[in-house]
N, CA, C and O atoms as CSV, one atom per row, in Angstrom:
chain,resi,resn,atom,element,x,y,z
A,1,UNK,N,N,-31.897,126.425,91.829
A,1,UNK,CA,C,-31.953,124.990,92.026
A,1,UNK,C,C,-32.270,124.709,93.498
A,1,UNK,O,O,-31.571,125.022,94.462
A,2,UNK,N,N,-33.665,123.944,93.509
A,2,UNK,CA,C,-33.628,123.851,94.808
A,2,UNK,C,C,-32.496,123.089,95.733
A,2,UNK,O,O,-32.093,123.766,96.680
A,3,UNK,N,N,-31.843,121.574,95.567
A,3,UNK,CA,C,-30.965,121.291,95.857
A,3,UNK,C,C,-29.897,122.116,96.540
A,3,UNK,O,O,-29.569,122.158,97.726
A,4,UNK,N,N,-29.379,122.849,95.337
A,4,UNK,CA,C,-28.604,124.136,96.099
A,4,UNK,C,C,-28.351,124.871,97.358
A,4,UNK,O,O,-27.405,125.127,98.104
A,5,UNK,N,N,-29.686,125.108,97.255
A,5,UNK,CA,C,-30.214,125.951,98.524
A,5,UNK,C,C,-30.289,124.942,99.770
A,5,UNK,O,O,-29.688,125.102,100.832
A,6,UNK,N,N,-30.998,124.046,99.498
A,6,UNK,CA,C,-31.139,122.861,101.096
A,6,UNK,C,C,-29.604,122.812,101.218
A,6,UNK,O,O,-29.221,122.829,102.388
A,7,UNK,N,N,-28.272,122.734,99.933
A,7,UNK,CA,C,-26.954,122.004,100.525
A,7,UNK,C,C,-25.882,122.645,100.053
A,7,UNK,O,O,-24.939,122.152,99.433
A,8,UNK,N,N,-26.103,124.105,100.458
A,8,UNK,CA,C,-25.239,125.301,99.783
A,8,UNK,C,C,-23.271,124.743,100.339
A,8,UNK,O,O,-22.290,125.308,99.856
A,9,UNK,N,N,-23.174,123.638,101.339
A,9,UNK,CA,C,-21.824,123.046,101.084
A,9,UNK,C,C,-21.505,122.371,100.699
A,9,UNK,O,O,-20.544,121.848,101.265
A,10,UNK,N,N,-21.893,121.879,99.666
A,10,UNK,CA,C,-21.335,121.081,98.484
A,10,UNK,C,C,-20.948,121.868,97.107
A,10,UNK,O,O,-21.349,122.923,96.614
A,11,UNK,N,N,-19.938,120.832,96.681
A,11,UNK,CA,C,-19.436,122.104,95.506
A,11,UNK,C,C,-20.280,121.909,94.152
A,11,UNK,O,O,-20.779,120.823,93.857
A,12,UNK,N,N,-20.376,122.902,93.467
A,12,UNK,CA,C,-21.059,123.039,92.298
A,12,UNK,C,C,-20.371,121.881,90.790
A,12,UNK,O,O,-20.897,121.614,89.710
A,13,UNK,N,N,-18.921,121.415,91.434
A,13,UNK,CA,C,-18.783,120.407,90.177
A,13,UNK,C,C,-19.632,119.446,90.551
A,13,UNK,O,O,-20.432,119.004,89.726
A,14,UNK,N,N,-19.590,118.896,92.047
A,14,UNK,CA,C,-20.655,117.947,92.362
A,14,UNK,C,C,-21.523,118.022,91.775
A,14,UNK,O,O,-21.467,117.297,90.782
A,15,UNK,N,N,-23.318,119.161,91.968
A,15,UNK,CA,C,-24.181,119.223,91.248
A,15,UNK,C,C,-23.918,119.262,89.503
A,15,UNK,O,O,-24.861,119.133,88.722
A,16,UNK,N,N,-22.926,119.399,89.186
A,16,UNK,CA,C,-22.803,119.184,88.420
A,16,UNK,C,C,-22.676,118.501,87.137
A,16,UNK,O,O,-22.891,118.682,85.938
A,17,UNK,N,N,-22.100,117.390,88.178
A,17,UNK,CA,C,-21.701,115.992,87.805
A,17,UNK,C,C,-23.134,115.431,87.774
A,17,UNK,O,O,-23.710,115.490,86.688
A,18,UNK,N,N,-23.826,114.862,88.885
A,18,UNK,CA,C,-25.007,115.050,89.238
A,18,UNK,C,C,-25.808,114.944,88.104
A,18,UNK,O,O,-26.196,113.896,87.588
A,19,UNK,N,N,-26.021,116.014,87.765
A,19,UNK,CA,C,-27.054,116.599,86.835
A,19,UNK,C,C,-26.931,116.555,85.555
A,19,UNK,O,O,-27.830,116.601,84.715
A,20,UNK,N,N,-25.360,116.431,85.344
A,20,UNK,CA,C,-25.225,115.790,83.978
A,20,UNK,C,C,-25.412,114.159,83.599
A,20,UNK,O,O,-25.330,113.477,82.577
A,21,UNK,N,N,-25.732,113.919,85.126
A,21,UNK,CA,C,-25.728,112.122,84.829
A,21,UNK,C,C,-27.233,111.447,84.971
A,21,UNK,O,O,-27.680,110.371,84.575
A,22,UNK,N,N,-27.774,112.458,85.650
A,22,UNK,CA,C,-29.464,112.573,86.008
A,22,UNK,C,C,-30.190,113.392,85.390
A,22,UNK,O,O,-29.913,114.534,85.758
A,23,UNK,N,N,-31.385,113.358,84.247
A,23,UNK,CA,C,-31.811,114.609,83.811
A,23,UNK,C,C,-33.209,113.496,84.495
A,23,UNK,O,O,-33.463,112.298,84.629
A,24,UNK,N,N,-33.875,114.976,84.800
A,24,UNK,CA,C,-34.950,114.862,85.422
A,24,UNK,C,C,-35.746,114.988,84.704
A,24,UNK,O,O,-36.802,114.477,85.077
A,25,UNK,N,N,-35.771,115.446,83.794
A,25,UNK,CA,C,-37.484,115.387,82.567
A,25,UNK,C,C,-37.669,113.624,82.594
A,25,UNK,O,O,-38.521,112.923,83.140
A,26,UNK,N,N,-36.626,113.320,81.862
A,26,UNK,CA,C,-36.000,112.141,81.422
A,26,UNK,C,C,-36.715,111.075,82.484
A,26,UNK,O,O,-37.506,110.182,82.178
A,27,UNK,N,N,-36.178,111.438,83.944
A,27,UNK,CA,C,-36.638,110.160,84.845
A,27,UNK,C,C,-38.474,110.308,85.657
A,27,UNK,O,O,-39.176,109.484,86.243
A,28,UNK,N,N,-38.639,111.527,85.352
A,28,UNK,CA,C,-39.846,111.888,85.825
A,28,UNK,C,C,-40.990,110.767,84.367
A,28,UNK,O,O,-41.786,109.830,84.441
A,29,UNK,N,N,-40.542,111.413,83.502
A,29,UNK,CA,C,-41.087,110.147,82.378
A,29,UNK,C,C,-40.945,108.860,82.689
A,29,UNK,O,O,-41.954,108.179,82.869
A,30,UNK,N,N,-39.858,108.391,82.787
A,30,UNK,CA,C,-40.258,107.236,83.270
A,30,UNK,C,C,-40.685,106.415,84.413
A,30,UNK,O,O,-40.954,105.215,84.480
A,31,UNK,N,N,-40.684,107.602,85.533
A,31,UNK,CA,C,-41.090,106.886,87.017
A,31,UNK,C,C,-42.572,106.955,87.132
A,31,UNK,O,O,-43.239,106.141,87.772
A,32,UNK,N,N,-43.042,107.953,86.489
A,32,UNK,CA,C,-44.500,108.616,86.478
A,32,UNK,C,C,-45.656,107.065,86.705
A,32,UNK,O,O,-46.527,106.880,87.555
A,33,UNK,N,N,-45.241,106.264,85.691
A,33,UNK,CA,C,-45.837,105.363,85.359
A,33,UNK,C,C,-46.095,104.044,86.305
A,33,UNK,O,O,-47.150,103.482,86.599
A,34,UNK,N,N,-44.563,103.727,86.717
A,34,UNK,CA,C,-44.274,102.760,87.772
A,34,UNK,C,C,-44.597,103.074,88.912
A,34,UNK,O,O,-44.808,102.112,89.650
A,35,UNK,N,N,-44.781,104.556,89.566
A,35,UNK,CA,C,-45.181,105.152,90.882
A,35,UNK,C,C,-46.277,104.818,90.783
A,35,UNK,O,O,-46.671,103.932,91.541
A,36,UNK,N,N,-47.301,105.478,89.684
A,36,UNK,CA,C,-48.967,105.245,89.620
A,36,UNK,C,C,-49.138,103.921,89.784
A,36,UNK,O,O,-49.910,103.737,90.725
A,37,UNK,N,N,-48.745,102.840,89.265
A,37,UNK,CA,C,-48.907,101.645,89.281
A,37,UNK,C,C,-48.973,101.189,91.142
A,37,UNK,O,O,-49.971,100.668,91.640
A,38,UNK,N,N,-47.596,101.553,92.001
A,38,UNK,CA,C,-48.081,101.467,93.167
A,38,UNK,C,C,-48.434,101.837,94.180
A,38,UNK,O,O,-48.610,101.163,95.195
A,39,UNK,N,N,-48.655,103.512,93.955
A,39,UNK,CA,C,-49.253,104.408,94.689
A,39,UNK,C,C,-51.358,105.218,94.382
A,39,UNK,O,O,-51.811,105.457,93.262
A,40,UNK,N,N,-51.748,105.323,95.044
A,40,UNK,CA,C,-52.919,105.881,94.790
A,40,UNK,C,C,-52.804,107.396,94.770
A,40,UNK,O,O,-51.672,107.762,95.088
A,41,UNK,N,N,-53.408,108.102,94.568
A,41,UNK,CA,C,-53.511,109.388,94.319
A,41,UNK,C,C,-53.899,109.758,95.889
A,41,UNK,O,O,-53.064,110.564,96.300
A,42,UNK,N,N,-54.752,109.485,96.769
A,42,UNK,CA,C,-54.381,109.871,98.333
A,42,UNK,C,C,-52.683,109.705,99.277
A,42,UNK,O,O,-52.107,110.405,100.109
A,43,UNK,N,N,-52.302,108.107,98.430
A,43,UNK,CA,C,-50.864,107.991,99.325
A,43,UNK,C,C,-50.127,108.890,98.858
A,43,UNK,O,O,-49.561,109.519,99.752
A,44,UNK,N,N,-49.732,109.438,97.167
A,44,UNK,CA,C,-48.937,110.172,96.995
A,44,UNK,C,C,-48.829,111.616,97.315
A,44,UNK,O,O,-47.852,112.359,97.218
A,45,UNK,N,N,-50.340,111.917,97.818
A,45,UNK,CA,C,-50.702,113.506,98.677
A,45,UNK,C,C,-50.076,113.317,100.033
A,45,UNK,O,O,-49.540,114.257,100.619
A,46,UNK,N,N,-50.137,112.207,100.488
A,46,UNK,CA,C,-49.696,111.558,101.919
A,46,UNK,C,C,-48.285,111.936,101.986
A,46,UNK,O,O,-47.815,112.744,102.787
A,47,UNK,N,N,-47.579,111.229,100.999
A,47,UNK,CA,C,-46.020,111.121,101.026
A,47,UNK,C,C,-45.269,112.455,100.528
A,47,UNK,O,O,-44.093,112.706,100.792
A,48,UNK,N,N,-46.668,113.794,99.288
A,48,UNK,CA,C,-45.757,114.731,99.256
A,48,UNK,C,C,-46.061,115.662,101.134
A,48,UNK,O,O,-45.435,116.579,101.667
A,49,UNK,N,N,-46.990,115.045,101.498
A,49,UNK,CA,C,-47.026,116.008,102.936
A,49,UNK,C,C,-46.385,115.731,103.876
A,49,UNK,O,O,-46.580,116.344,104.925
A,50,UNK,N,N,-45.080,114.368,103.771
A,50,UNK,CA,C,-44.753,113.702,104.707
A,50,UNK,C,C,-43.420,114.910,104.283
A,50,UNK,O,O,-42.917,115.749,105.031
A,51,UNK,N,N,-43.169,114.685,103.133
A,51,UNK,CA,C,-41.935,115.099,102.458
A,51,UNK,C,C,-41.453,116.329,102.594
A,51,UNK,O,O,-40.280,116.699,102.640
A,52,UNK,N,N,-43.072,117.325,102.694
A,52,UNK,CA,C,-42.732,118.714,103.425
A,52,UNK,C,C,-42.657,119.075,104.881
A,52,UNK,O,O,-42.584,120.212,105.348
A,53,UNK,N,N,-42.681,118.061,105.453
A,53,UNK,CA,C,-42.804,118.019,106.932
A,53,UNK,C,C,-41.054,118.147,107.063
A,53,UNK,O,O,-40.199,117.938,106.201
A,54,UNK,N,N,-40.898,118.612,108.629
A,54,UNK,CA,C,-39.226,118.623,109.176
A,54,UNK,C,C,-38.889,117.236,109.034
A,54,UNK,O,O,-37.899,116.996,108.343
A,55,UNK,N,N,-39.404,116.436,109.458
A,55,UNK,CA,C,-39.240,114.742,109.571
A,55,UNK,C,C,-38.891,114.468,108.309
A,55,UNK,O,O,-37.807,113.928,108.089
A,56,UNK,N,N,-39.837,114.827,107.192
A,56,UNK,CA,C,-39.752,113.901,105.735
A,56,UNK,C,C,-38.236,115.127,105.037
A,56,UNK,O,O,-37.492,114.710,104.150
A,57,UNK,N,N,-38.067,116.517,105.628
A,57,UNK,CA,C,-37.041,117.643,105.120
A,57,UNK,C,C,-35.979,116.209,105.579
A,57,UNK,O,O,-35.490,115.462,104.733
A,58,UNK,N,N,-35.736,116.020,107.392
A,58,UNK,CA,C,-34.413,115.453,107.594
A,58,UNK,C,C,-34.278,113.700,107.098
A,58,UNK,O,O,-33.211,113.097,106.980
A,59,UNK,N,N,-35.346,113.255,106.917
A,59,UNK,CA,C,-35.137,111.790,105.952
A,59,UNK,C,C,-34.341,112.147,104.866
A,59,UNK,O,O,-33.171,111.766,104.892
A,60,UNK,N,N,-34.901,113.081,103.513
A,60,UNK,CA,C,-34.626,112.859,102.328
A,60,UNK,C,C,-33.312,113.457,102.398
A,60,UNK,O,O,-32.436,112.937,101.707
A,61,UNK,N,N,-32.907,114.848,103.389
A,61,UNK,CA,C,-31.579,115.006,103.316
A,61,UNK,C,C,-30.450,113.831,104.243
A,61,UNK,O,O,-29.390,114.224,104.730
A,62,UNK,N,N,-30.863,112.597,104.330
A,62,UNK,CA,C,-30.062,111.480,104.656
A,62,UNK,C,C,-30.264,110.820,104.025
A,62,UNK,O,O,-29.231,110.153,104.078
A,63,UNK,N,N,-30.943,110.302,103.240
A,63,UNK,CA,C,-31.172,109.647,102.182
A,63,UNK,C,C,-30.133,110.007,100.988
A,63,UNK,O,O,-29.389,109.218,100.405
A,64,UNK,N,N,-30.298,111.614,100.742
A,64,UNK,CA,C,-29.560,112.631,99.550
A,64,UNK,C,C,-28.303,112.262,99.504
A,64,UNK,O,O,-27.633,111.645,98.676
A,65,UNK,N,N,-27.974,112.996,101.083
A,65,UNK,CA,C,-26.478,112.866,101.318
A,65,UNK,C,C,-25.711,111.055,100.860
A,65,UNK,O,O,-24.803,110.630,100.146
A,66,UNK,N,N,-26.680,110.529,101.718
A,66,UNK,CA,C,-26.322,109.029,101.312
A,66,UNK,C,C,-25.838,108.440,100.288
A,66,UNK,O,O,-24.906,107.638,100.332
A,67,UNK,N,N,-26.688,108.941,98.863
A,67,UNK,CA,C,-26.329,108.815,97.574
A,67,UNK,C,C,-25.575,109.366,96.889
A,67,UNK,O,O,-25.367,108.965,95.744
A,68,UNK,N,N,-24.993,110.376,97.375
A,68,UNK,CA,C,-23.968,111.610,97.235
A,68,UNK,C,C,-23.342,110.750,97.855
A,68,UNK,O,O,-22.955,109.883,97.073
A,69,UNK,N,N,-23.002,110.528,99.048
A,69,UNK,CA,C,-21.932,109.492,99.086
A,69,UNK,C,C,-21.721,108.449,98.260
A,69,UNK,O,O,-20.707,108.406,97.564
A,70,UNK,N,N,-22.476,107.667,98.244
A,70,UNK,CA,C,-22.147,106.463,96.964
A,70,UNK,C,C,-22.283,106.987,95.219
A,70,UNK,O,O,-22.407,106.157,94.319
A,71,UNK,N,N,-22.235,108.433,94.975
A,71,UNK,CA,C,-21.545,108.667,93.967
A,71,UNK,C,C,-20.677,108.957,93.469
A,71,UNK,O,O,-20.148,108.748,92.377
A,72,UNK,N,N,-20.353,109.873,94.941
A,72,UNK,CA,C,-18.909,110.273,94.789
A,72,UNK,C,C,-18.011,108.971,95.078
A,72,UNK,O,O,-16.889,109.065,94.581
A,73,UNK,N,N,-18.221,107.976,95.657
A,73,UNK,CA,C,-17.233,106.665,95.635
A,73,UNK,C,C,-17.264,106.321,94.426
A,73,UNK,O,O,-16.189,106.186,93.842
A,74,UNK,N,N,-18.284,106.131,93.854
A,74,UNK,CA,C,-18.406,105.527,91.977
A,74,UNK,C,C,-17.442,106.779,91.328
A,74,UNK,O,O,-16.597,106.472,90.487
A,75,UNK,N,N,-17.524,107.508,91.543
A,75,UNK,CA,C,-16.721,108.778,91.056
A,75,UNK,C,C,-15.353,108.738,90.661
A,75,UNK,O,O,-14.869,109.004,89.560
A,76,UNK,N,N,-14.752,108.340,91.795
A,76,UNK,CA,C,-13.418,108.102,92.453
A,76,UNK,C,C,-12.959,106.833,91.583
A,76,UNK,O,O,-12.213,106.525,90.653
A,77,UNK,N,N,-13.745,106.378,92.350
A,77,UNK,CA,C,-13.600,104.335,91.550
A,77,UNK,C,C,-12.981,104.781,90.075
A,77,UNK,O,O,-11.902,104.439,89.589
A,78,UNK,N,N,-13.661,105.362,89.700
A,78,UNK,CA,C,-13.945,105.140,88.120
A,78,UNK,C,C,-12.535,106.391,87.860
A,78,UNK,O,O,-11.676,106.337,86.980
A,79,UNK,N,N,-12.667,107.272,88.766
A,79,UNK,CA,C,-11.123,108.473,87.766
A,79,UNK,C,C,-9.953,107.092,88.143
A,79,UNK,O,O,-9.223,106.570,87.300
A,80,UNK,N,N,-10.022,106.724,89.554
A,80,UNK,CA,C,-9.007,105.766,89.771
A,80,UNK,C,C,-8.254,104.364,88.502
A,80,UNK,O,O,-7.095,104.208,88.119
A,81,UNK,N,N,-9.638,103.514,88.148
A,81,UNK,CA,C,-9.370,102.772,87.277
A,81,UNK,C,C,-8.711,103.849,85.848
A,81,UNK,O,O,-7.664,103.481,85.316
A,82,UNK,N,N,-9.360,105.040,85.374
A,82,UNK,CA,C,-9.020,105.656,84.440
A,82,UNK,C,C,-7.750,105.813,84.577
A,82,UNK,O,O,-7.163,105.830,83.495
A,83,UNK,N,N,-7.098,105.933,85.484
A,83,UNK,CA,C,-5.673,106.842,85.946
A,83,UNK,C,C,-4.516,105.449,86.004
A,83,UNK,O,O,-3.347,105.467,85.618
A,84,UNK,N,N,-5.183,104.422,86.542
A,84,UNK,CA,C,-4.134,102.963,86.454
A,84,UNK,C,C,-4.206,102.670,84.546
A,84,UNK,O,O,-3.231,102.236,83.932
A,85,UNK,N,N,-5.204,102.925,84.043
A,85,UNK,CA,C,-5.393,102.621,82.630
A,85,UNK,C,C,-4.401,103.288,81.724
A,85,UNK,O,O,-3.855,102.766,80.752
A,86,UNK,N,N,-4.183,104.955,82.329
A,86,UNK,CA,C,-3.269,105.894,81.114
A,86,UNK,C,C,-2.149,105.579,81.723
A,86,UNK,O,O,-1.122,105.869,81.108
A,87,UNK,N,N,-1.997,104.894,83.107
A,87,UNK,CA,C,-0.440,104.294,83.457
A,87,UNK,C,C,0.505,103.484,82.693
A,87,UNK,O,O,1.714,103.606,82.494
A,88,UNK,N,N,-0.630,102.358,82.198
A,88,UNK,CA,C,-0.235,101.650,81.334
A,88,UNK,C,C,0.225,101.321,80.253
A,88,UNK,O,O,0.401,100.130,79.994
């Protein structure tokens, strides 16, 4: 998994979680369509060369992390409400 490898300190329930909540066949189908719609076939050569660049490596791993943060808060949120719920 590439993921993995760029963020070998994170734990594997994470990717886990992750990946059971994201399947990528799944969203590649449906983004395919909406990207083409506003990208050209030069910008998206543009943006995968931006993406392999160090610059576009340290964007997307702040970007990544970013959303990893706001999942793991949804995460929490949600065992939290579960846990006041079986209190009850």
């Amino acid at each position: 998994m590439i993921l993995r490898e760029r963020y070998p300190s994170i734990k594997d329930s994470i990717f886990a979680e992750i990946k059971k909540q994201h399947n990528l066949k799944e969203y590649i189908k449906k983004a395919t369509p909406i990207i083409s719609q506003q990208f050209s076939e030069n910008e998206l050569t543009e943006l995968i060369h931006f993406h392999e660049s160090e610059l576009g490596k340290k964007t997307s791993d702040i970007l990544f992390l970013t959303k990893l943060i706001k999942i793991s808060e949804e995460v929490i949120k949600e065992a939290e409400q579960k846990l006041s719920i079986n209190k009850t």
